[in-house]
Structure formats: structure tokens, C-alpha cells
C-alpha positions, 0 to 999 in steps of 0.5 A, a space after each residue: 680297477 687293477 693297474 698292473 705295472 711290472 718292469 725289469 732294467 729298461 724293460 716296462 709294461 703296464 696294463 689297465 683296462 682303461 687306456 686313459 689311466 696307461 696315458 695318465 702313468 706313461 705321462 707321469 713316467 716321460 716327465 722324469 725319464 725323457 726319451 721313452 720308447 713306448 708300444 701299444 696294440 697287440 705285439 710287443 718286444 719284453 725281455 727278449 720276448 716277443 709277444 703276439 696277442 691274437 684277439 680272434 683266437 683269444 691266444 698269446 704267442 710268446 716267441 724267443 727267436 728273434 732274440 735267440 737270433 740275436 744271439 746267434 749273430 752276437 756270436 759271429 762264428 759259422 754255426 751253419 754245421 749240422 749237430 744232431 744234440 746240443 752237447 757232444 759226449 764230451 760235454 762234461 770232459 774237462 781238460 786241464 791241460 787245455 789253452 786258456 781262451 783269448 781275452 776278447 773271446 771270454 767277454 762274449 762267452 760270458 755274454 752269449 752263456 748269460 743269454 742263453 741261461 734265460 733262453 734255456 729257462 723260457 723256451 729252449 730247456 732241451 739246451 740246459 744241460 749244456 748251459 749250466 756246464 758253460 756256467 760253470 766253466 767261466 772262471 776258467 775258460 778254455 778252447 774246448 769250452 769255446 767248442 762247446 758253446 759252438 756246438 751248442 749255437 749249431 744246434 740253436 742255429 738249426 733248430 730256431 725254430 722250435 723255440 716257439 711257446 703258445 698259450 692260450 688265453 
């Protein structure tokens, strides 16, 4: 039978119908890489994801929130302001003559930007457009830049919950 095994960094999973052939690989694994964190059953933390299979009602539900939660508290601003879009008008207005954005601030826009790429390609793609104008923006961030990306977390910290995929199995 199949055994299928995908990973990503430190982010494993693997799948066979017979448990005895997982507990053989996970063994095998605990040998050369000491200290794993391994979860069985029916709910599982991967790449962000967290992913609930419900066996009476044979569906997967795949959440972002917690992550996109995660985020919101990485960010550690008030994004408690009511937006009624991700993006203002001026999203793609750049300002030249701008102030550069302090230093310990352009690590955690970086950041922030990167994990919302992934959220934006998985769960949130009404927050594209603006994600991939903050990608663009990184090699020469400015106060209006760090606006936008706060306009942005108000409207994920506001709409958490949209972010929510359901599929059936």
C-alpha cells in the first residue's frame, strides 16, 4: 500500500492505512532527528494550518485563524479600527518623499508581509492585492508603507473569521 509522507522545514505528515507501518517510519525518524513533536487523531497544526477531520460527516476543515491570529499579535499594534476594505485608495500611491521606516520596524514587516503572502494564497484572497503591493515595497519601506500594512491587519483582525475553508471529503 501507498505511504505518503509530505514535509515542509520541520513540518511533517505521514499517512498509511496501517498504523503499524506510521509507528515503523516515525521510529526510524526519532532515531536521527531526537525530540520530535508527533500528533495523532483527528486534528493536526501544518504549515499554519489547522486541519479537523470529522469522520461522522466525512469533511476536512482546513482553518487559518489561529495562525492569521498569531499574526495579528506578532504585529503588536492596535488593530482594533473598524476598515470597511483591506486597502484605502491610496494603496498604490507611493510617496517619495516619505520617512524611511525604523529599522526594528522593517524585520517585522518583513515577516508580517511573508505570512500574509501564504494567508492570502490559502484562505484570504480578498487581502491579495494588498499583499503583493507590500511585497513590493520591501526594498524601500516607508511610514506609509507601515499605514498600510496596519490598515490591512484591521481588516483581518475584523474579519478573523472569514477565513475559515471547508471541504468535503
Amino acid at each position: 500500500s501507498q505511504c505518503t509522507i509530505s514535509w515542509y522545514v520541520d513540518d511533517n505528515k505521514i499517512l498509511h492505512k496501517d498504523p503499524k507501518v506510521v509507528e515503523m517510519l516515525l521510529e526510524e525518524l526519532n532515531e536521527g532527528f531526537s525530540g520530535l513533536t508527533i500528533t495523532r487523531g483527528d486534528e493536526h497544526i501544518f504549515l499554519g494550518m489547522k486541519i479537523n477531520m470529522l469522520r461522522k460527516t466525512k469533511e476536512v476543515r482546513i482553518s487559518l485563524n489561529n495562525y492569521i491570529q498569531e499574526t495579528i499579535n506578532d504585529f503588536e499594534e492596535d488593530v482594533s479600527r473598524m476598515v470597511a476594505s483591506p486597502a484605502a485608495s491610496w494603496l498604490f500611491h507611493v510617496n517619495n518623499k516619505a520617512k524611511k521606516l525604523e529599522s526594528e520596524k522593517v524585520d517585522k514587516f518583513h515577516s508580517i508581509v511573508q505570512k500574509l503572502l501564504w494567508v492570502s494564497q490559502r484562505a484570504r484572497p480578498d487581502c491579495a492585492t494588498s499583499v503583493a503591493f507590500l511585497c513590493s515595497r520591501v526594498q524601500s519601506l516607508d511610514v506609509e508603507d507601515w499605514k498600510k500594512l496596519k490598515r490591512l491587519m484591521c481588516y483581518l483582525n475584523q474579519t478573523i473569521e472569514d477565513s475559515r475553508v471547508i471541504g468535503a471529503t
